[in-house]
VOLUMGU-650337 format. One line per 3 residues: number of its first residue (from 1); their letters; for each residue x, y, z of C-alpha. Coordinates in steps of 0.1 Angstrom, whole numbers, plus 5000, padded with zeros to 4 digits. Example, Ala and Ser with C-alpha at 12.3 -4.5 7.8 and 13.67 -1.06 7.14 Angstrom:
2
1) as) 5123/4955/5078 ~ 5137/4989/5071
//
This chain:
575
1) xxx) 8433/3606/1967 ~ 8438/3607/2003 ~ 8403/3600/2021
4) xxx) 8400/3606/2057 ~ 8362/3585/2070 ~ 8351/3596/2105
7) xxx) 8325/3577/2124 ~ 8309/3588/2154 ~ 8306/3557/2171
10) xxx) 8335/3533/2191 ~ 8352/3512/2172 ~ 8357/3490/2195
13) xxx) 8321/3482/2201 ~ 8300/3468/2167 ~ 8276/3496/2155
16) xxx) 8259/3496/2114 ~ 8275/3530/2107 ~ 8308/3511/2114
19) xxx) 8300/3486/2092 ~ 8294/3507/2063 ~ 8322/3528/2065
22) xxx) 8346/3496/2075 ~ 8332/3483/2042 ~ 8333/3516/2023
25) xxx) 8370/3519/2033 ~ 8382/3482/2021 ~ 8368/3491/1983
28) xxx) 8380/3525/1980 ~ 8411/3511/1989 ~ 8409/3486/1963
31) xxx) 8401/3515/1939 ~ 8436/3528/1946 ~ 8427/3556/1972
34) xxx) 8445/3560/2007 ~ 8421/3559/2033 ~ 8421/3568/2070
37) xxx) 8394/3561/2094 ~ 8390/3582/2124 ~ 8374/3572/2152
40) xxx) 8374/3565/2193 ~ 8378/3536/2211 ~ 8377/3513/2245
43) xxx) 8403/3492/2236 ~ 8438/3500/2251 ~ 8457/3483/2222
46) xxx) 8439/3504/2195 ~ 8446/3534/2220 ~ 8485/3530/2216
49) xxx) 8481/3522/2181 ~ 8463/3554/2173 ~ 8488/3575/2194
52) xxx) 8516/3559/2174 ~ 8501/3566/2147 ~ 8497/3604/2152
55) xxx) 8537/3598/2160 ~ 8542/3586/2122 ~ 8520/3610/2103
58) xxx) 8487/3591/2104 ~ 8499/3564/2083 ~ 8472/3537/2092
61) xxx) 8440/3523/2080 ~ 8425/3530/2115 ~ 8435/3558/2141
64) xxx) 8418/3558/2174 ~ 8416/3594/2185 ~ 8409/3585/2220
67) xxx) 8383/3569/2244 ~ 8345/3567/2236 ~ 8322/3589/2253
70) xxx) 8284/3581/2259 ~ 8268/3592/2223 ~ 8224/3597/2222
73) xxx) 8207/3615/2199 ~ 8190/3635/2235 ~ 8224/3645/2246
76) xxx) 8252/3666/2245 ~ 8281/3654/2258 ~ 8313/3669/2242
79) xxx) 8340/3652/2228 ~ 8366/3651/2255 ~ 8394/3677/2251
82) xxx) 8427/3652/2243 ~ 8401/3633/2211 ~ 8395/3672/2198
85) xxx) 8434/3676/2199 ~ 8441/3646/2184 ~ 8413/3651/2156
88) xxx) 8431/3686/2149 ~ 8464/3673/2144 ~ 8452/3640/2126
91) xxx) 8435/3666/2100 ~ 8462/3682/2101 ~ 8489/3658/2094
94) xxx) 8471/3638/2073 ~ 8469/3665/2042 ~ 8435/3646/2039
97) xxx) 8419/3658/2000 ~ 8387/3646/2013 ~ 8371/3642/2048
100) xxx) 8338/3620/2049 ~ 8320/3625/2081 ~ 8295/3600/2093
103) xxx) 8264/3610/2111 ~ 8272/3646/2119 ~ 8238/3655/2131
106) xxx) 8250/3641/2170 ~ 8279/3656/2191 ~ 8308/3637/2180
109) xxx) 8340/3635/2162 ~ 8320/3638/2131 ~ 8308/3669/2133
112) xxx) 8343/3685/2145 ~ 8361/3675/2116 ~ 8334/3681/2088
115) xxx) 8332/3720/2111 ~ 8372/3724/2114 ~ 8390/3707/2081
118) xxx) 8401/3724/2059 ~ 8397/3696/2029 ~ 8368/3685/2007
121) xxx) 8340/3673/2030 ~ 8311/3653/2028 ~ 8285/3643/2050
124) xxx) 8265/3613/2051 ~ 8236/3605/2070 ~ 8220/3573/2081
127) xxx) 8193/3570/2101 ~ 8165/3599/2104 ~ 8168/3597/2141
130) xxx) 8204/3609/2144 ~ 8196/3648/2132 ~ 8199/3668/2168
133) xxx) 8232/3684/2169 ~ 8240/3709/2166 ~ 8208/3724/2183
136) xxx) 8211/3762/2168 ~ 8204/3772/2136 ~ 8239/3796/2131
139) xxx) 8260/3769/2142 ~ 8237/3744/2112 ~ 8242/3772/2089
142) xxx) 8284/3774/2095 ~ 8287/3736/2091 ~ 8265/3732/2061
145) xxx) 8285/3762/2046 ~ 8319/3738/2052 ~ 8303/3707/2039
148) xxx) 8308/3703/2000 ~ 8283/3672/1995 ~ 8251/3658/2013
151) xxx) 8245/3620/2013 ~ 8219/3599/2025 ~ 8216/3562/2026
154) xxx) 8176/3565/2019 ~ 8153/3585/2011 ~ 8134/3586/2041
157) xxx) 8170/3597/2054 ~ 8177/3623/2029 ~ 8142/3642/2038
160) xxx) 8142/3642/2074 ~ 8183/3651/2071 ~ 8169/3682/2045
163) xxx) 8149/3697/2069 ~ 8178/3705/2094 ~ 8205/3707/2068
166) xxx) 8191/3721/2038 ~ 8202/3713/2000 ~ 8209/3684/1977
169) xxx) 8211/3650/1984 ~ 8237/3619/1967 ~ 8210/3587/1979
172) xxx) 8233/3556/1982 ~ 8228/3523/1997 ~ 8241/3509/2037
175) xxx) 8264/3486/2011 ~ 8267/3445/2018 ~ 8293/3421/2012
178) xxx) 8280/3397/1989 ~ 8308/3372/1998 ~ 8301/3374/2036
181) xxx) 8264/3370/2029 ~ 8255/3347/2001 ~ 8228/3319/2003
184) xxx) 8235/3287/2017 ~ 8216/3259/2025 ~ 8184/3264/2029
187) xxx) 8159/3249/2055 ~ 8126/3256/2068 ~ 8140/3289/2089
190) xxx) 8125/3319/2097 ~ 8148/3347/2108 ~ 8128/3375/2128
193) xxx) 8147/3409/2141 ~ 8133/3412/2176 ~ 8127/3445/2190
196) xxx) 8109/3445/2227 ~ 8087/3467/2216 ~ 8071/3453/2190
199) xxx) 8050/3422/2203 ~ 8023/3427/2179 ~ 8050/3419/2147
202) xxx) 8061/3395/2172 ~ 8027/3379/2182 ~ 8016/3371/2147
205) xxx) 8044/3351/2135 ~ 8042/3331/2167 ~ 8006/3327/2157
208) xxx) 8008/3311/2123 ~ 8042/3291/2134 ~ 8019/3272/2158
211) xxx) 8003/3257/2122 ~ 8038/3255/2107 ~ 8050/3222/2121
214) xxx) 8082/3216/2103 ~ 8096/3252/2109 ~ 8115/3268/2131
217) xxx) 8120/3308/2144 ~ 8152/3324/2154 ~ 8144/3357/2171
220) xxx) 8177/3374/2163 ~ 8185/3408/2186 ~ 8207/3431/2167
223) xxx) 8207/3455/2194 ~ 8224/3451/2234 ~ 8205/3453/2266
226) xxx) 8176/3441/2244 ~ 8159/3416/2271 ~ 8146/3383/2262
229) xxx) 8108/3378/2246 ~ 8083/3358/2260 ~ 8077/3323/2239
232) xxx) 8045/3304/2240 ~ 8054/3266/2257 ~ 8042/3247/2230
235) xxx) 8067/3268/2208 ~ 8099/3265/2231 ~ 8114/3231/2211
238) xxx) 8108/3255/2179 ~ 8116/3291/2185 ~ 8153/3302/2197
241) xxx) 8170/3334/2206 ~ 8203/3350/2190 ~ 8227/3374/2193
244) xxx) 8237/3388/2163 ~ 8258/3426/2169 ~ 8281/3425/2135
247) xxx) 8277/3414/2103 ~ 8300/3377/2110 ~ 8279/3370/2140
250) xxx) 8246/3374/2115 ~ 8258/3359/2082 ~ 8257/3322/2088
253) xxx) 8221/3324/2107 ~ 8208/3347/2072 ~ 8223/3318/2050
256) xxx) 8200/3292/2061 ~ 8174/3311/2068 ~ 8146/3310/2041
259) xxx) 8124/3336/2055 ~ 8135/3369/2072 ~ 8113/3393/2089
262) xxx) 8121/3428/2094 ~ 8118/3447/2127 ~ 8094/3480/2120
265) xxx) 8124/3496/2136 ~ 8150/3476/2126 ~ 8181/3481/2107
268) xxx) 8183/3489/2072 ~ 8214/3469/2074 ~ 8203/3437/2086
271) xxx) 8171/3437/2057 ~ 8200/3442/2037 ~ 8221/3414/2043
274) xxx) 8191/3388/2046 ~ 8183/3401/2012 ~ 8217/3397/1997
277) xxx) 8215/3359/2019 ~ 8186/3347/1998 ~ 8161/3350/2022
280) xxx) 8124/3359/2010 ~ 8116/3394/2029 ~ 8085/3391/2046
283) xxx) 8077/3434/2046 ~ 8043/3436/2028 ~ 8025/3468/2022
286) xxx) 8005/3483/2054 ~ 8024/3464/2080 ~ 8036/3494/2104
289) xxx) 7999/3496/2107 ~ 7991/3467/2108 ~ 8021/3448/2121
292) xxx) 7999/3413/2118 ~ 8004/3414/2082 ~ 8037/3399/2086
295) xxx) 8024/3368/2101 ~ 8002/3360/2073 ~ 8030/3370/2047
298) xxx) 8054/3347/2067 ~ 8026/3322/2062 ~ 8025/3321/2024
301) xxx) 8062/3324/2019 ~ 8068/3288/2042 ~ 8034/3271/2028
304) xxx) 8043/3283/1990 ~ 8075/3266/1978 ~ 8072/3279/1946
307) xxx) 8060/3319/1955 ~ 8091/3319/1985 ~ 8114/3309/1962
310) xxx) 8108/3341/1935 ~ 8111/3363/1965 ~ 8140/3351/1971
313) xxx) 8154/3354/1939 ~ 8141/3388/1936 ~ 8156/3397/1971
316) xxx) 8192/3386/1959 ~ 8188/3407/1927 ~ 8181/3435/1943
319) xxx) 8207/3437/1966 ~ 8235/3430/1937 ~ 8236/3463/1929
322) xxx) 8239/3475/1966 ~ 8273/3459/1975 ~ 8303/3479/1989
325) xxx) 8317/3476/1958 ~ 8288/3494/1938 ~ 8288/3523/1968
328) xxx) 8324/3526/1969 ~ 8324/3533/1932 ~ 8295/3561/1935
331) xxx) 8317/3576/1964 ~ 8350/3576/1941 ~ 8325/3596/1914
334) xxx) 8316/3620/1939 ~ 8352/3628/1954 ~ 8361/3630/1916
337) xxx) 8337/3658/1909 ~ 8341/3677/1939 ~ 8380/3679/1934
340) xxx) 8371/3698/1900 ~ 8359/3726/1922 ~ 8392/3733/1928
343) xxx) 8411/3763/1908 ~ 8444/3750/1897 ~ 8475/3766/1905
346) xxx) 8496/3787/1887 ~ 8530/3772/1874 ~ 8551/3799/1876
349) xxx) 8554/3816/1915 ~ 8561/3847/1905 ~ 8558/3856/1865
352) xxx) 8561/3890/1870 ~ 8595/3888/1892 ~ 8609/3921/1872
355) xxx) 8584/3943/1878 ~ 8582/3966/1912 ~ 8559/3963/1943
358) xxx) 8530/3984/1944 ~ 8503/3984/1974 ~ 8468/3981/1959
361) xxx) 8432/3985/1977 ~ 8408/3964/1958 ~ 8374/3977/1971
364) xxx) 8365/4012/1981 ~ 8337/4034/1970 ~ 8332/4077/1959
367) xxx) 8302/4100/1963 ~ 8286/4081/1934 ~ 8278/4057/1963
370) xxx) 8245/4063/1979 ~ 8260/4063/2015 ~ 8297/4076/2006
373) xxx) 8306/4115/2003 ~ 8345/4113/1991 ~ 8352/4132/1958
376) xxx) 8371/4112/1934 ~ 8394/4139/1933 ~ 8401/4136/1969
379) xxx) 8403/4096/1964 ~ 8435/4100/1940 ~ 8453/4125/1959
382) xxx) 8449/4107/1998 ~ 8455/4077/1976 ~ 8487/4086/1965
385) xxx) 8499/4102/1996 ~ 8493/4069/2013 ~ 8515/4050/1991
388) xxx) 8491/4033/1977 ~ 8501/4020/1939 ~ 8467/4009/1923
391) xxx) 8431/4007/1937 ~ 8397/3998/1921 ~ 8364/4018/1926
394) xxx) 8333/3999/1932 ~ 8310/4018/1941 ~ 8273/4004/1948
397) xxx) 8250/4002/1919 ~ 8264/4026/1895 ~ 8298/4028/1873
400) xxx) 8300/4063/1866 ~ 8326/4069/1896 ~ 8350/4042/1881
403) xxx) 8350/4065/1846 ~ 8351/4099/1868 ~ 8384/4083/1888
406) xxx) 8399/4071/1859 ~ 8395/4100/1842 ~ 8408/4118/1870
409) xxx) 8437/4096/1875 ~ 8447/4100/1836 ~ 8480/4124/1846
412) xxx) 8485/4103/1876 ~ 8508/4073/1884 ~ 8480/4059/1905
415) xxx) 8463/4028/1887 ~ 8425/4028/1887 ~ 8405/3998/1879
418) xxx) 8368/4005/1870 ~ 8345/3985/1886 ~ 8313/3978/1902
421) xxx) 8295/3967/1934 ~ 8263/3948/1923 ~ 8232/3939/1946
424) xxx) 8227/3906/1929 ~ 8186/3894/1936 ~ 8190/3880/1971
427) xxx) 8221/3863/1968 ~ 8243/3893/1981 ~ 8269/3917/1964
430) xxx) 8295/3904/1936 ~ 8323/3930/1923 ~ 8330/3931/1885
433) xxx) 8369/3948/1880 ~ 8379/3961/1844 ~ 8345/3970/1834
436) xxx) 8332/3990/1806 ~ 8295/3997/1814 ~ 8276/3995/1840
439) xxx) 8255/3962/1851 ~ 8222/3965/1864 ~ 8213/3959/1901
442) xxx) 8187/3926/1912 ~ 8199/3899/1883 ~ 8203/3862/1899
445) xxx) 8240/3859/1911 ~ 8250/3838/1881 ~ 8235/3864/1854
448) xxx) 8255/3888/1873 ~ 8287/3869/1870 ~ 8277/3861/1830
451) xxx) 8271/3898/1828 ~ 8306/3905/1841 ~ 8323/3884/1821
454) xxx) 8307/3892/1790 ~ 8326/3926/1793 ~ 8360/3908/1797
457) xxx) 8357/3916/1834 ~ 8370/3898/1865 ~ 8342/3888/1892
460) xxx) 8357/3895/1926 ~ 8334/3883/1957 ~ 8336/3905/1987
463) xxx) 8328/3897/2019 ~ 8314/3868/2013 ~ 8308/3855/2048
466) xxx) 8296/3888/2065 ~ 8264/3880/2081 ~ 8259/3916/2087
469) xxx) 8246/3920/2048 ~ 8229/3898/2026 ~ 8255/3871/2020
472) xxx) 8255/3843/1987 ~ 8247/3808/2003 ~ 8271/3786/2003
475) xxx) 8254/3763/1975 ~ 8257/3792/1953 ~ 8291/3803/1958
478) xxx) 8302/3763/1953 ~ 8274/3763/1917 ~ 8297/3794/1909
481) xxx) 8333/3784/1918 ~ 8348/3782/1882 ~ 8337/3821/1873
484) xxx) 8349/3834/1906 ~ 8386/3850/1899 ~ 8391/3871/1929
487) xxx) 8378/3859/1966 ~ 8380/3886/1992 ~ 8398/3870/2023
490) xxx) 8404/3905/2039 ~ 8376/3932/2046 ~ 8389/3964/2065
493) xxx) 8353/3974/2075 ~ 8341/3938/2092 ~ 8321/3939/2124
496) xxx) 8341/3902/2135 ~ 8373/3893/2124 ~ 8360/3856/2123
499) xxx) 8341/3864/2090 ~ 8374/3872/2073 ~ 8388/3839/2085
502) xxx) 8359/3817/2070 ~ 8365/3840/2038 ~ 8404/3823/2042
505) xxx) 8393/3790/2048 ~ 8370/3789/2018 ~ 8400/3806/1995
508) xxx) 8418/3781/2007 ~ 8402/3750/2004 ~ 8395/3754/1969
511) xxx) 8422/3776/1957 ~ 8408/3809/1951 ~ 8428/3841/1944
514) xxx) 8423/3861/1973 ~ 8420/3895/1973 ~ 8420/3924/1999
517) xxx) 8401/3958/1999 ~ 8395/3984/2029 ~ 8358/3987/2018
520) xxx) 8363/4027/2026 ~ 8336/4052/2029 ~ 8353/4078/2041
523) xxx) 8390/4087/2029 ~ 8407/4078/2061 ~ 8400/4042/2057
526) xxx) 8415/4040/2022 ~ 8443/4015/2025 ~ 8434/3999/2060
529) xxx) 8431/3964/2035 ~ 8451/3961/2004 ~ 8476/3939/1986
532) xxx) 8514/3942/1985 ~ 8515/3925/1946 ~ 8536/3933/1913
535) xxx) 8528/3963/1891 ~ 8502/3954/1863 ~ 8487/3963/1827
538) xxx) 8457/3948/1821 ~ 8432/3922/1836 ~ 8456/3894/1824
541) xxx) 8486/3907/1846 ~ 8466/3916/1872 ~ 8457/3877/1880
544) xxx) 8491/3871/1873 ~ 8506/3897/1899 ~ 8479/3883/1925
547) xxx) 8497/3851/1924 ~ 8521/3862/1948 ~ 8509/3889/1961
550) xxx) 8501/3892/2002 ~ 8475/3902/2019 ~ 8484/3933/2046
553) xxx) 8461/3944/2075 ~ 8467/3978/2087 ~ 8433/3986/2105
556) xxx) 8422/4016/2119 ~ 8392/4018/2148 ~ 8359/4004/2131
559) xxx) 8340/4026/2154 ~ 8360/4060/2141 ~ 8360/4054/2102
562) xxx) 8319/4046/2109 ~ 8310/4078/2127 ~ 8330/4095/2102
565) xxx) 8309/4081/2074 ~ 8274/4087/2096 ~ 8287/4124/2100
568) xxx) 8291/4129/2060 ~ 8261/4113/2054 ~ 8245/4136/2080
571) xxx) 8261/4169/2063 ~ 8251/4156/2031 ~ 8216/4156/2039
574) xx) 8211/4191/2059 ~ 8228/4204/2022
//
């Protein structure tokens, strides 16, 4: 598969989220898949190398989109206008069966590509602190509605991610490279992740070290601009201060180190890689609130040979299992199974290259229809005086003006496909075409698609992203992708035009039939959205002629065909 990973943050600067996907990328490779990072940079030499690459089709393992921009979890800052350009026409030319965005909850490249490709997607989320963008909730709901799977690297991650971005969560680990970090020597070290503010984590250790003669304390900073602690004087010879941005700069200090301390704040990351280093973790229970603890639990492990060295046989185990490798191959499981969703295409173009063109409107409704007035007998005849070849009435609720139609239409050459609108129990409206009997209104979306099926019918979804109605969520529509055969990409009677493009885009990504319908309640919008496809018998040739068939648009004023429906509804009711 072709895998495009996007991360936030510069790549020119070391950040964990790099890490993970720099190591994420390497094993996917090695399980046979072409993968693309994308991803800004301050570096002029990976600037020229990503605009050459843009030049050759995005054929590289990295592809700087442009120069970094200030990222915070408080802020707002766009991505500049040349990076959006260049992430459009990476997407683009890449032909990408999979974007992976990386912490899509800040403004960044991220977010853009998970909100504008037209691939798979997934979303991964690190660190509960990174969930701010994008502030409103319509702009939440339209990305999580684009964003096939929801990953979190903990499950402190994957509940504070849920509550902004709703649904199901993949957990996974950060990953490690057990060859980069393996034990080695060991001596009497203790390795503590400094953060400035927290002196009482810091305090305590200081205070048993003073008893620990024969040890020494690194205080590693993992973070820039971090300042430098204060050290007691009769600790100075004994306690020393590192540097450690990127994984290499940390992994020799975490291979002799025999005891590692975690920050309260730290990174996941660096626990991690101490673990998978051999070093006994000194994290007991209770010590966020009572950050002392660690002290007297780095006190044990250095005074008990015996104790430290079970922990850090246990610490090693338990990070076997969290290696790149292990990640990469729950990724590869999970692109697998979202490329399923896909609806495969058919082999032949056109099967049905003999028989004529017809134009057919695929959703319209009769006086059957609690806020429609046209006679069925009307429906034929402006039907067929439009040109119009084959059309299917649906109207809302109820089947008996599918029979009356297709009774009517009997001595006509105008096809009529029975069907139904049904008001599904909160989960909006799904058409069944070539029906038989009527299916009952407030079922659960899927019983209403096993209903329609049952009668050998076709389930058509209209207007699936019209915010105006009660729409499916997103979650449902993906649970349901296999049963849907017809997706409406074109609805005449839409309030915005940019419904009927996320309608496309959907279609599109997973390979849905589209289909087309005018929606008309009232006769002069009959035909403003149909199909130009191949004459048909029969639900089989029917999917077969909408294989080629093309969408057409002829529109008429939204705000006419709507009073004339309000003004037949009004006659209707002085009767």
């Amino acid at each position: 598969m072709r895998l495009c990973l996007v991360t936030p943050f510069a790549w020119s600067q070391p950040h964990d989220v790099n890490e993970h996907v720099a190591g994420v990328a390497e094993e996917l490779r090695a399980l046979g898949h072409s993968v693309t990072i994308l991803a800004s940079s301050n570096r002029a030499k990976e600037l020229a190398a990503g605009r050459r690459a843009l030049l050759d089709g995005v054929d590289a393992d990295v592809v700087a989109l442009g120069p970094a921009m200030p990222i915070s979890r408080r802020s707002r800052i766009g991505v500049p206008v040349g990076a959006r350009a260049n992430l459009s026409l990476a997407l683009e030319l890449g032909r990408f069966d999979v974007v992976h965005g990386f912490e899509p909850g800040l403004p960044s490249l991220s977010y853009l590509a998970l909100r504008d490709a037209a691939a798979l997607t997934v979303a991964t989320f690190l660190s509960p602190e990174r969930l701010s963008y994008p502030p409103g909730r319509a702009q939440r709901d339209r990305l999580l509605a684009r964003v096939d799977a929801l990953v979190a690297t903990s499950e402190e991650t994957a509940e504070a991610a849920a509550a902004r971005f709703p649904g199901h969560y993949d957990v996974i680990s950060e990953g490690v490279d057990p060859e980069l970090f393996r034990p080695g020597h060991k001596r009497n070290l203790i390795a503590l992740e400094w953060r400035p503010m927290e002196r009482p984590l810091v305090r305590g250790v200081l205070r048993e070290l003073a008893a620990l003669t024969d040890w020494e304390l690194v205080l590693l900073r993992t973070k820039p601009l971090a300042g430098r602690p204060t050290i007691p004087r009769s600790l100075r010879d004994r306690v020393h201060v590192r540097t450690g941005r990127d994984g290499a700069a940390r992994a020799a200090l975490l291979a002799e180190a025999s005891v590692f301390v975690p920050a309260l704040e730290g990174l996941r990351r660096v626990q991690l890689e101490a673990a998978a280093s051999g070093c006994a973790l000194a994290a007991p229970p209770g010590v966020r609130e009572q950050p002392e603890l660690a002290g007297a639990e780095t006190a044990r492990l250095a005074e008990n040979a015996v104790y430290r060295l079970r922990r850090q046989q246990r610490a090693r185990a338990d990070s076997e299992s969290q290696s790149f490798a292990a990640v990469a191959r729950q990724l590869d499981d999970l692109y697998g199974s979202l490329a399923k969703r896909r609806h495969t295409s058919p082999t032949t173009r056109d099967p049905l290259h003999d028989r004529p063109w017809i134009l057919a409107d695929l959703h319209m409704h009769t006086n059957w229809s609690h806020d429609c007035a046209v006679d069925p007998a009307d429906l034929i005849m402006y039907a067929e005086a439009n040109g119009l070849g084959a059309i299917a009435v649906t109207d809302h609720n109820v089947f008996g003006g599918a029979l009356e139609t297709a009774e009517l239409a009997r001595d006509h050459e105008l096809i009529v496909i029975p069907g139904e609108e049904i008001k599904t129990d909160g989960q909006g409206e799904v058409i069944g075409l070539f029906l038989h009997e009527e299916i009952p209104r407030g079922m659960s979306f899927a019983d209403t698609v096993a209903a329609i099926k049952a009668q050998g019918g076709l389930v058509y979804v209209p207007h699936p992203f019209d915010r105006m109605h009660s729409i499916p969520e997103p979650a449902t529509l993906q649970r349901q992708l296999a049963d849907i055969d017809v997706f409406e990409v074109y609805n005449a009677r839409l309030l915005f035009e940019a419904y009927n493009d996320e309608a496309l885009r959907f279609a599109r990504k997973y390979n849905l039939t589209p289909g087309a319908g005018s929606d008309a309640h009232v006769l002069q919008g009959v035909g403003t959205g149909a199909l130009r496809m191949r004459a048909f018998d029969g639900p089989g040739e029917f999917l077969l002629s909408l294989g080629s068939a093309q969408v057409l648009r002829r529109p008429r004023s939204l705000v006419y065909l709507q009073s004339l429906k309000w003004m037949a509804q009004a006659k209707e009711r002085v009767r």
